[in-house]
C-alpha positions as CSV (number, residue, x, y, z in Angstrom):
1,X,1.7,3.8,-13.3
2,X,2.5,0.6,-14.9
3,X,0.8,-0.8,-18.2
4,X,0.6,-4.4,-18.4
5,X,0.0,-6.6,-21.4
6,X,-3.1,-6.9,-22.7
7,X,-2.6,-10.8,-22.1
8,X,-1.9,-10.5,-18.7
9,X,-5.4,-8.0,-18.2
10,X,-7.5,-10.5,-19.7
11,X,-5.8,-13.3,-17.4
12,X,-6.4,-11.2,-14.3
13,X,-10.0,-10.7,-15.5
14,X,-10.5,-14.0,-16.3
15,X,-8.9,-15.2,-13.0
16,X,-11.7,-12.8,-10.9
17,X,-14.1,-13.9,-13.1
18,X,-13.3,-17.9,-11.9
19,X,-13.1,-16.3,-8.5
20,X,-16.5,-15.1,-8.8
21,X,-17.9,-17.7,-9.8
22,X,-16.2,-19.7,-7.2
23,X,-17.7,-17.8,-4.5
24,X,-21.2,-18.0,-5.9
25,X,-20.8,-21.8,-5.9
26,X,-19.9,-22.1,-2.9
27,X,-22.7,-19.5,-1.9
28,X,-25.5,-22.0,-3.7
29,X,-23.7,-25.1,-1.9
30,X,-24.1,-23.2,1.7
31,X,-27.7,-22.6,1.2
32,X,-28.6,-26.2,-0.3
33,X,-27.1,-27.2,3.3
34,X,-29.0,-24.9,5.3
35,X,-32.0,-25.7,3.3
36,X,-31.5,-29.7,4.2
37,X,-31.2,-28.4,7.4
38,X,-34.9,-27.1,7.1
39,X,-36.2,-30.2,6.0
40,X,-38.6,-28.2,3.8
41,X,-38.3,-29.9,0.4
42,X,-39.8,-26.7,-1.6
43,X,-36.3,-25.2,-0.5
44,X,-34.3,-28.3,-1.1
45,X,-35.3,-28.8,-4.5
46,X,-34.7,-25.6,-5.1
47,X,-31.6,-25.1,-3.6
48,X,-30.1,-28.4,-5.5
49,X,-31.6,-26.9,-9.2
50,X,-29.8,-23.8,-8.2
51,X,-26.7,-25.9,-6.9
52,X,-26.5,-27.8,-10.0
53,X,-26.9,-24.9,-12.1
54,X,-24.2,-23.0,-11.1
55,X,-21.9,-26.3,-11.4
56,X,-22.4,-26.9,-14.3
57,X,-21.9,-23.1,-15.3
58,X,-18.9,-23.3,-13.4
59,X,-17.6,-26.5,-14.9
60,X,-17.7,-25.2,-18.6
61,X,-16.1,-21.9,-17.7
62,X,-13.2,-24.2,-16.3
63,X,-13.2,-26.6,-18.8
64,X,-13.1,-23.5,-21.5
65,X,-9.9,-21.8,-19.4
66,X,-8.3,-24.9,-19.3
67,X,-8.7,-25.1,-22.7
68,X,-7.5,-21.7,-23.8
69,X,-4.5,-22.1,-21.3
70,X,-3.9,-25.2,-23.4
71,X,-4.2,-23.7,-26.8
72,X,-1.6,-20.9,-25.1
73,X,0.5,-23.0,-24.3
74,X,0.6,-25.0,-27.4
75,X,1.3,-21.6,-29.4
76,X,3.9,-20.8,-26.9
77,X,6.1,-23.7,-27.6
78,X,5.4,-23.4,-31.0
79,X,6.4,-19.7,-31.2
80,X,9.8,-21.0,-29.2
81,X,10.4,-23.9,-31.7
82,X,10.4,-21.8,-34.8
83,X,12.8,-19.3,-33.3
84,X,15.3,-22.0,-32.2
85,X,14.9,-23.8,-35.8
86,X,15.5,-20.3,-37.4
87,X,17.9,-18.9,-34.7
88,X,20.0,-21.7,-33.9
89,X,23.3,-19.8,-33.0
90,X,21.2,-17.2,-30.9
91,X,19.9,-20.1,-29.3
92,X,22.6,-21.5,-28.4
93,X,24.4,-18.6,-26.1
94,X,20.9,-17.7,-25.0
95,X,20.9,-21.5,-23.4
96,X,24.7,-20.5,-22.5
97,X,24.4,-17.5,-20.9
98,X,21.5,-19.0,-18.8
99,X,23.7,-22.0,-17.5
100,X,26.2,-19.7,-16.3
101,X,23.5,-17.1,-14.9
102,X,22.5,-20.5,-13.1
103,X,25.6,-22.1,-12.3
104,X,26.9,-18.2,-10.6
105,X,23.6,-18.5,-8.4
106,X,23.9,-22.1,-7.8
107,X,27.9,-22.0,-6.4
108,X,27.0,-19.0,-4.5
109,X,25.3,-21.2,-1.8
C-alpha cells in the first residue's frame, strides 16, 4: 500500500469534488432542456433557478481552486527561489546534472 501526500489527497479530493459538481451541472442543464422541450413554464422557470444555481456554485468553487492553485504556485517558486539564493553551488550541478540527464536522453534518438 502506497501513502501519498497529504497534498496530493486533498487535490484528488478536490478534483472529485469539481467532478461532482460538473456532473450535477450538466445534470440541471439536461433537465432545463427537457423542460423547454415541455413547454410548461412552471418547469422552465424552475429548471433555469436550479440551472443558474448550480453555476454560479460551480463558478466560485472554480474560481476558489484556481485561486489556491495560484497561491501554490506562487509559494512554489518562492520556496525554489530562496533555495537557489541560499544554495547557489547546489544549484548549479543540480541544473548540471539535469542537462546531461537531458542531453543522454535527447542523443539517444
Amino acid at each position: 500500500m502506497t501513502m501519498q501526500p497529504t497534498g496530493q489527497r486533498e487535490r484528488d479530493a478536490s478534483t472529485e469534488q469539481l467532478k461532482d459538481d460538473l456532473r450535477h451541472l450538466s445534470q440541471t442543464v439536461e433537465e432545463l432542456v427537457k423542460a423547454t422541450a415541455d413547454d410548461s413554464r412552471g418547469h422552465i422557470t424552475q429548471a433555469r433557478e436550479r440551472a443558474q444555481q448550480r453555476l454560479t456554485e460551480t463558478r466560485a468553487k472554480l474560481e476558489a481552486r484556481g485561486e489556491k492553485v495560484y497561491d501554490n504556485a506562487r509559494d512554489q517558486i518562492d520556496h525554489c527561489d530562496r533555495y537557489v539564493r541560499d544554495n547557489p553551488w547546489t544549484s548549479i550541478g543540480i541544473g548540471t546534472a539535469l542537462g546531461v540527464v537531458v542531453g543522454m536522453l535527447i542523443g539517444r534518438r
